[in-house]
TORDO-213647 format. One record per residue (C-alpha): residue number from 0; x negated, y, z negated. Coordinates in Angstrom, 1 decimal. Layout:
N
+-----+--------+--------+--------+
! num !      X !      Y !      Z !
+-----+--------+--------+--------+
! NUM !      X !      Y !      Z !
...
+-----+--------+--------+--------+
END
This chain:
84
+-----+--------+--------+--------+
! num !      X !      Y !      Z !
+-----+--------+--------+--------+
!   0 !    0.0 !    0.0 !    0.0 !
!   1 !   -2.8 !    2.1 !   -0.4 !
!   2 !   -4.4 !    1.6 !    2.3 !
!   3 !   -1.4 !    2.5 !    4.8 !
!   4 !   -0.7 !    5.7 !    2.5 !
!   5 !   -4.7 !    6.7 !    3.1 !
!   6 !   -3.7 !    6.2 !    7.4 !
!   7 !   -0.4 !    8.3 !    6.9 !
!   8 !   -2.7 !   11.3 !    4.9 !
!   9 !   -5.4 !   10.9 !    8.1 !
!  10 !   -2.8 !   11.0 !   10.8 !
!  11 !   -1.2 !   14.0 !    9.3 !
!  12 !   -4.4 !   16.2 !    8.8 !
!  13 !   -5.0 !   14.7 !   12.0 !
!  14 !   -2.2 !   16.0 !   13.8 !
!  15 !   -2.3 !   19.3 !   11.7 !
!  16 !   -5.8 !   20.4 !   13.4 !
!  17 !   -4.6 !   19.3 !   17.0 !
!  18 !   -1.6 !   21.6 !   16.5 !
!  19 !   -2.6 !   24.6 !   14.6 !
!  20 !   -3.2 !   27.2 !   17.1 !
!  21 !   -4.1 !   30.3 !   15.0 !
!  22 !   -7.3 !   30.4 !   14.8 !
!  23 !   -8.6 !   32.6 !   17.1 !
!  24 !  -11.0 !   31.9 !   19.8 !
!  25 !  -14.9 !   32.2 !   19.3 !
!  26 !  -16.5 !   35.6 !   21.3 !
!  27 !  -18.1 !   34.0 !   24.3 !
!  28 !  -22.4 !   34.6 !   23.6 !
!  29 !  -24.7 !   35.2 !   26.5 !
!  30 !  -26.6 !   32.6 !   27.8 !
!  31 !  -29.7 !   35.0 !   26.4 !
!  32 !  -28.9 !   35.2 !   23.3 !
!  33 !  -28.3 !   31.8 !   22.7 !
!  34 !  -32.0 !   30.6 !   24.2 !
!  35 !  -33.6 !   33.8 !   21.7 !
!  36 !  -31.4 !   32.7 !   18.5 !
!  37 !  -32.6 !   29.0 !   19.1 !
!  38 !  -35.9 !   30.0 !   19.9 !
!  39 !  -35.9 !   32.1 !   16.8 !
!  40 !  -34.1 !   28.8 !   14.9 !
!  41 !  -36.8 !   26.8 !   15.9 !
!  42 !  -40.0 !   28.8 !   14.9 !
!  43 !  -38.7 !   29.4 !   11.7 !
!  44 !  -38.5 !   25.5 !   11.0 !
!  45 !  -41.9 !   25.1 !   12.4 !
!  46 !  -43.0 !   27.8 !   10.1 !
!  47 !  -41.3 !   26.0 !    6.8 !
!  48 !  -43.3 !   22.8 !    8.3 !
!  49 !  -46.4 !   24.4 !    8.2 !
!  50 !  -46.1 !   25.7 !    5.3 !
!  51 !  -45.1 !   22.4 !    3.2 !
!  52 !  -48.4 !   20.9 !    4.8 !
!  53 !  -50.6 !   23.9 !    3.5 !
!  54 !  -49.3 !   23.2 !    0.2 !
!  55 !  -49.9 !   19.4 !    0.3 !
!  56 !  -53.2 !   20.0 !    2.1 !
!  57 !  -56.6 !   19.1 !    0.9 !
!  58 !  -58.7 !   18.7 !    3.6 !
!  59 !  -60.4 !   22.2 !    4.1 !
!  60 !  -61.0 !   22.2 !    8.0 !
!  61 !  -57.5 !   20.8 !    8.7 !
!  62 !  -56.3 !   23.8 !    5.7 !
!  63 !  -57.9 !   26.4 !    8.2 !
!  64 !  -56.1 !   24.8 !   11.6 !
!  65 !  -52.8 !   25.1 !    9.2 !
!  66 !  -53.5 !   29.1 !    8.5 !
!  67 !  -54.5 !   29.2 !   12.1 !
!  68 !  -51.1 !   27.9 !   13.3 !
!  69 !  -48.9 !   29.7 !   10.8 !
!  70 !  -50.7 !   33.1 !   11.8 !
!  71 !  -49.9 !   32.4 !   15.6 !
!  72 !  -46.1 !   31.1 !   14.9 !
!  73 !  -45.6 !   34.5 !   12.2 !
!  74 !  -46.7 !   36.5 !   15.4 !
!  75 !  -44.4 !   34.8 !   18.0 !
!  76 !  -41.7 !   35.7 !   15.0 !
!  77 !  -42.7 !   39.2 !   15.2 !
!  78 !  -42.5 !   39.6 !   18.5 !
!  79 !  -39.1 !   38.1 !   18.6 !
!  80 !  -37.7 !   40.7 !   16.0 !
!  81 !  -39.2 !   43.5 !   17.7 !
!  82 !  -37.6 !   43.0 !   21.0 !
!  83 !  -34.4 !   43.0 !   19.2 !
+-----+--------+--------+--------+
END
């Protein structure tokens, strides 16, 4: 009995989202600024990455290749935000 109760809650909420029609449409984005906001998306992750290896680091010469790589992805991240 539970079990069919559990179907007859999903097919409701189901059947709720297929017919509610009030929310409003999303704004269409431009082609552009979806490429920059995923562009921007994905250097930010690479720069969390980075900087979870520096801080689990101990080799010094792979610690500097680390800096070395954070400094060039922080300036790709600059650039972005200044041609906002």
């Amino acid at each position: 009995m539970a079990r069919g109760w559990e179907s007859k809650s999903v097919e409701s909420q189901i059947e709720s989202a297929r017919s509610d029609g009030t929310r409003p449409a999303p704004h269409p984005v431009a082609p552009e600024m979806t490429e920059a906001l995923r562009k921007r998306e994905t250097l930010r992750l690479a720069r969390a990455h980075v900087l979870q290896q520096i801080q689990a680091c101990q080799n010094p010469r792979y610690l500097a290749m680390l800096e070395s790589a954070l400094a060039a992805l922080e300036e790709q991240l600059d650039a972005l935000r200044a041609s906002d």
